[in-house]
C-alpha positions in Angstrom: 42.5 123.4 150.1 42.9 120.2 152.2 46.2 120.0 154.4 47.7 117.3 152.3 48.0 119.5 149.1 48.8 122.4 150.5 52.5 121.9 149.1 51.1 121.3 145.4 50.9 124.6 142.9 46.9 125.1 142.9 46.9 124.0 139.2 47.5 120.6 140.3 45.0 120.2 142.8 42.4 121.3 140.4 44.2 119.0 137.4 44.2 116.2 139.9 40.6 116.6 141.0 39.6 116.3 137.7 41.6 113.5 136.7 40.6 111.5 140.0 36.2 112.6 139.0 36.8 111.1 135.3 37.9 107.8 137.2 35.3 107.7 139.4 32.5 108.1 136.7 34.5 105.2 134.8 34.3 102.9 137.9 30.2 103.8 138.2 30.1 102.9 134.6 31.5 100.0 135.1 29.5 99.2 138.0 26.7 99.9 135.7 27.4 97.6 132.6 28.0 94.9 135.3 24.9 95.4 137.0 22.9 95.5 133.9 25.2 92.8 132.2 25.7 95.6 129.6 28.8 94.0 127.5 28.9 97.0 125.0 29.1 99.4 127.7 31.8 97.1 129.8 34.3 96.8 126.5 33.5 101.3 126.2 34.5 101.5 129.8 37.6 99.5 129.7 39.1 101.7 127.0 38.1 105.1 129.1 40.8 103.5 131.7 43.6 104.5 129.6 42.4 107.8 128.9 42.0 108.3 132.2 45.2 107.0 132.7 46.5 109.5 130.0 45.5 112.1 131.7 47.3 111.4 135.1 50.3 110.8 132.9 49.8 114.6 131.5 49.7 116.0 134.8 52.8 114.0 136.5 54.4 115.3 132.9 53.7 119.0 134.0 54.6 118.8 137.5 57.9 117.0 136.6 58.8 120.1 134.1 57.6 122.7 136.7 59.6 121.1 139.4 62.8 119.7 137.6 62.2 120.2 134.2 62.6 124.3 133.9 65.5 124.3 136.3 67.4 122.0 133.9 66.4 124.3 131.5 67.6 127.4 133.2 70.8 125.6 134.5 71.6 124.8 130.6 70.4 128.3 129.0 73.3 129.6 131.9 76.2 127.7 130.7 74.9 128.0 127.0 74.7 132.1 127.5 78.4 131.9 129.5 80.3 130.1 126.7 78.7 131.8 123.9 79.7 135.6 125.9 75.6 136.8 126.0 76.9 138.8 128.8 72.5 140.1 129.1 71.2 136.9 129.7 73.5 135.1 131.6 73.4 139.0 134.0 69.3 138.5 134.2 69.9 134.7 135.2 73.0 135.1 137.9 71.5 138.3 138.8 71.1 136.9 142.3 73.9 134.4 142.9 72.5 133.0 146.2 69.2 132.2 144.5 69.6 132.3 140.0 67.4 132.1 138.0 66.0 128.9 136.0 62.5 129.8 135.2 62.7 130.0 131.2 59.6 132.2 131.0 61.2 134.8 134.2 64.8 134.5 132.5 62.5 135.4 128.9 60.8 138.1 130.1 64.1 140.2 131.9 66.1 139.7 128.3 63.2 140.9 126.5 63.2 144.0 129.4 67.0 144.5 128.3 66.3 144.7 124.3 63.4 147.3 124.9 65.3 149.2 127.3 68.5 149.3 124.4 66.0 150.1 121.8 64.3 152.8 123.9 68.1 154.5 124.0 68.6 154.0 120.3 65.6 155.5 119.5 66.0 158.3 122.2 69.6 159.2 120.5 68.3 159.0 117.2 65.1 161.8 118.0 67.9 163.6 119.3 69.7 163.6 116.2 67.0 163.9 114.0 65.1 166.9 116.2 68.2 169.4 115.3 69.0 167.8 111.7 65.6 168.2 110.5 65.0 171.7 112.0 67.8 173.0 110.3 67.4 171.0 107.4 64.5 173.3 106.6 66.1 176.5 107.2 67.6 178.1 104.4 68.1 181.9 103.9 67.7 184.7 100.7 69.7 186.4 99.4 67.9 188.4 96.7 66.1 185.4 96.1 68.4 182.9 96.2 69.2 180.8 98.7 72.5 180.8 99.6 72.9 178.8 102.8 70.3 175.8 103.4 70.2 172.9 105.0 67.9 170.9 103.4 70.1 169.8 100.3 73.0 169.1 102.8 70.8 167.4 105.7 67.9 166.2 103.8 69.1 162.5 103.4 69.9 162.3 107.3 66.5 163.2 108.1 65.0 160.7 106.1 67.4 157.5 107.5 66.5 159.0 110.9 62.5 158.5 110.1 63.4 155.4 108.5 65.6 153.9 111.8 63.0 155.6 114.4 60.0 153.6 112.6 61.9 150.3 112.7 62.9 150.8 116.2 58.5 151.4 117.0 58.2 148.0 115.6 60.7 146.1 116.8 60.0 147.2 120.0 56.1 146.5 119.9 57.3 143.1 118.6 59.5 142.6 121.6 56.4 143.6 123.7 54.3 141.1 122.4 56.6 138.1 123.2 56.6 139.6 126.8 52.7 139.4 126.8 52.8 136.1 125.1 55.5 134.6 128.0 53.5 136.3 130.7 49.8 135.2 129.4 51.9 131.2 129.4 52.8 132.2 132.9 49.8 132.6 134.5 46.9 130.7 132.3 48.6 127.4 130.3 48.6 125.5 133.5 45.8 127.1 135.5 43.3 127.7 132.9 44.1 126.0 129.4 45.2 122.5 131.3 42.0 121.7 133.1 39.7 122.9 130.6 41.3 120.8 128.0 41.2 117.8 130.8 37.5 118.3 131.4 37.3 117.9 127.7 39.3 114.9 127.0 37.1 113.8 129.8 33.8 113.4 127.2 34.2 111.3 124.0 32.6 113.6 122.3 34.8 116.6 122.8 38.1 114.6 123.3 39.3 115.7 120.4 39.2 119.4 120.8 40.6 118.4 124.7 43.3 117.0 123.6 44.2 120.1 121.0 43.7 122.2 124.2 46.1 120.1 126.5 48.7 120.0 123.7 48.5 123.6 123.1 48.5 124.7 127.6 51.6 122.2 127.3 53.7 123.5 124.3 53.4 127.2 125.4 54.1 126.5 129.0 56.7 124.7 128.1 58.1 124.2 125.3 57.7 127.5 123.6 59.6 129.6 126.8 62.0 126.7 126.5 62.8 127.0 123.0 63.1 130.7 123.1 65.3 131.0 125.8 67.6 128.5 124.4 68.1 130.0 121.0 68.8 133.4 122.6 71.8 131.7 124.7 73.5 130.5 121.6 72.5 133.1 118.8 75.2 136.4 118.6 74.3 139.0 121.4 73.3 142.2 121.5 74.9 143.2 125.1 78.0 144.7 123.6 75.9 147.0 121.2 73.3 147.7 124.0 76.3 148.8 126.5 77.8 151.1 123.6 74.7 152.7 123.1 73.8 153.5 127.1 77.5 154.0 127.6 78.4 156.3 123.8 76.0 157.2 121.7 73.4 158.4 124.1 75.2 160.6 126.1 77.1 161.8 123.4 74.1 163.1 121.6 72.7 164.6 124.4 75.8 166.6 125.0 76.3 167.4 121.4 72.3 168.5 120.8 72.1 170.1 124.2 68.9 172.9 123.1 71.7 175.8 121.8 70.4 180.0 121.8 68.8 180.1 118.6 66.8 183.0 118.6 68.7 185.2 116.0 70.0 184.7 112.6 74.2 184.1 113.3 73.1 181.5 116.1 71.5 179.3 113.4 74.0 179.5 110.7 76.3 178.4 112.9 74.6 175.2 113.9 73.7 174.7 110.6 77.3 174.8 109.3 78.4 172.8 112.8 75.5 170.3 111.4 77.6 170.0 108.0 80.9 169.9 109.9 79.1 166.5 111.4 78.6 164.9 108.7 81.1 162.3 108.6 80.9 161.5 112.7 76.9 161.1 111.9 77.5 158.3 108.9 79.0 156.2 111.3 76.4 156.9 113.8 73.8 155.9 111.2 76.0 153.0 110.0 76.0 151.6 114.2 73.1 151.7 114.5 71.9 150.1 111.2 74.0 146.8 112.1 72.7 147.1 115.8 69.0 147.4 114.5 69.8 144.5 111.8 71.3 142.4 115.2 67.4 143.6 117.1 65.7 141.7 113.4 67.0 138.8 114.5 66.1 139.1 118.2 62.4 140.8 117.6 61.2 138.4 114.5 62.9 135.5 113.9 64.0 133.9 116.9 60.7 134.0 118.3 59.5 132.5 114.5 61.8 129.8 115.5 60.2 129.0 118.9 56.7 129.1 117.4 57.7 127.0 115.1 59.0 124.2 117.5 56.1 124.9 119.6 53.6 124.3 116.7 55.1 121.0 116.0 55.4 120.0 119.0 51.5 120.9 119.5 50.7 118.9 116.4 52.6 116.0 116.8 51.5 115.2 120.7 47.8 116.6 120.2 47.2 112.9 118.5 48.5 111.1 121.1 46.2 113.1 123.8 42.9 111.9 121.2 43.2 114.8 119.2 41.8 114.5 115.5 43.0 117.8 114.1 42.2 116.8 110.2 38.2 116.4 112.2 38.9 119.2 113.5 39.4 121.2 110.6 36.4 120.0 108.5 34.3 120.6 111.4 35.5 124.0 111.6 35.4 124.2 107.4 31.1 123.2 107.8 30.9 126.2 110.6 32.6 128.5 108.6 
């Protein structure tokens, strides 16, 4: 890279590069229709000048989020997260006070590590609970044929909430992964991959349209949607006090109470099974927790990150016009593929 860019993120020297070739195959157009006295040509060239001049306007855009732009963001998401008591994220963002944190796809990324972490315990104490309930809840014993001591009448119905929380908490949590894919994939290709390639293609009349679709799109999840996201976490309700209950309380408590016991004769089992009865109350309120936390995880997993999407599409839309997109062209284009 030459000396005098050696300060500039790499995607900018490429972006810029690009930028500077489309204005110098204008000028030789130009040159051309001059030469030639080509007036049809000359009037084409002199509208290519503003798309060139579109396109250093998209990259000076970028830079200015990059450089200013995502620490404003940061610096708001902080104070947002402080007065609204999301204990998590304002942690992940002051977690170094010399140096915070304001990159909203970095601050994304360690709230989404603290949800998956809580929903790992949750579902850790719940296959606790559920390992003993529903191995007893399938012990029963005879006596001349009928049972007279069982757990599966008794325990039955905790078994089944217990599948029906531990499945949720699977989903949630590859829902949770998948926003931390999505953030990391805007990390490291919106700007260095999607933003050129859309810049070579706003470059060509031809594919202009489908350029500026690509800009818009490297743009609104580089930006916008990381943005969007992170901001609507700082003001929606937090999970922090639940997640510290259930590292703190309900983990440890279940390993303690469900440490493996001596089963291996008869009396051993009856007695966890009636201790498993004796429970019953304690274990409705551990089911009713962490119902409301999972219900509080809904929110976080699904429709905040709808939310985001949703700004991000419209943001995606609206600007892809002004970059030469024709998305309705698009679509009919796509329609006679199909």
């Amino acid at each position: 890279m030459m000396p005098w860019i050696n300060w500039l993120p790499d995607w900018v020297a490429i972006t810029t590069t690009i930028a500077f070739m489309s204005f110098l195959i204008v000028v030789l157009l130009q040159m051309v229709a001059k030469a030639f006295s080509l007036q049809s040509l000359n009037m084409w060239v002199r509208a290519e000048y503003a798309q060139v001049a579109v396109s250093f306007l998209i990259i000076f855009f970028a830079l200015a989020m990059v450089t200013t732009g995502n620490e404003a963001a940061g610096e708001i998401t902080a104070i947002v997260a402080a007065e609204s008591g999301n204990i998590p994220l304002t942690n992940e963002i002051l977690s170094d006070p010399a140096n915070p944190m304001h990159n909203p796809i970095r601050i994304g990324q360690a709230y989404l590590g603290t949800l998956i972490q809580c929903e790992a315990d949750i579902y850790s104490s719940v296959f606790i609970y559920n390992y003993f309930t529903e191995f007893f809840s399938k012990i029963g014993i005879d006596v001349i044929g009928v049972e007279t001591i069982g757990g599966g009448w008794a325990l039955g119905g905790f078994v089944s909430l217990f599948h029906y929380l531990c499945n949720n908490l699977v989903y949630l949590a590859l829902f949770n992964y998948v926003q931390y894919y999505i953030l990391q994939l805007s990390q490291y290709t919106m700007l260095s991959v999607f933003l050129p390639i859309g810049l070579i293609m706003r470059a060509f009349p031809v594919t202009r349209g489908a350029g500026g679709l690509v800009t818009a799109f490297s743009l609104g999840f580089a930006f916008v949607f990381p943005i969007s996201y992170v901001l609507i976490i700082a003001m929606m309700p937090n999970a922090g006090a639940v997640c510290s209950q259930v590292s703190l309380k309900v983990l440890p408590e279940a390993q303690q109470a469900h440490s493996d016991p001596c089963l291996n004769n008869q009396g051993a089992q009856v007695e966890k099974i009636y201790q498993l009865k004796a429970e019953k109350g304690r274990m409705n309120g551990i089911i009713t927790f962490i119902q409301q936390t999972i219900n509080i995880f809904f929110l976080q997993s699904i429709f905040y990150p709808l939310v985001a999407l949703i700004i991000t599409f419209t943001f995606i839309r609206q600007t892809s016009s002004l970059m030469g997109a024709d998305l309705a062209e698009i679509g009919r284009g796509l329609m006679k593929i199909i």
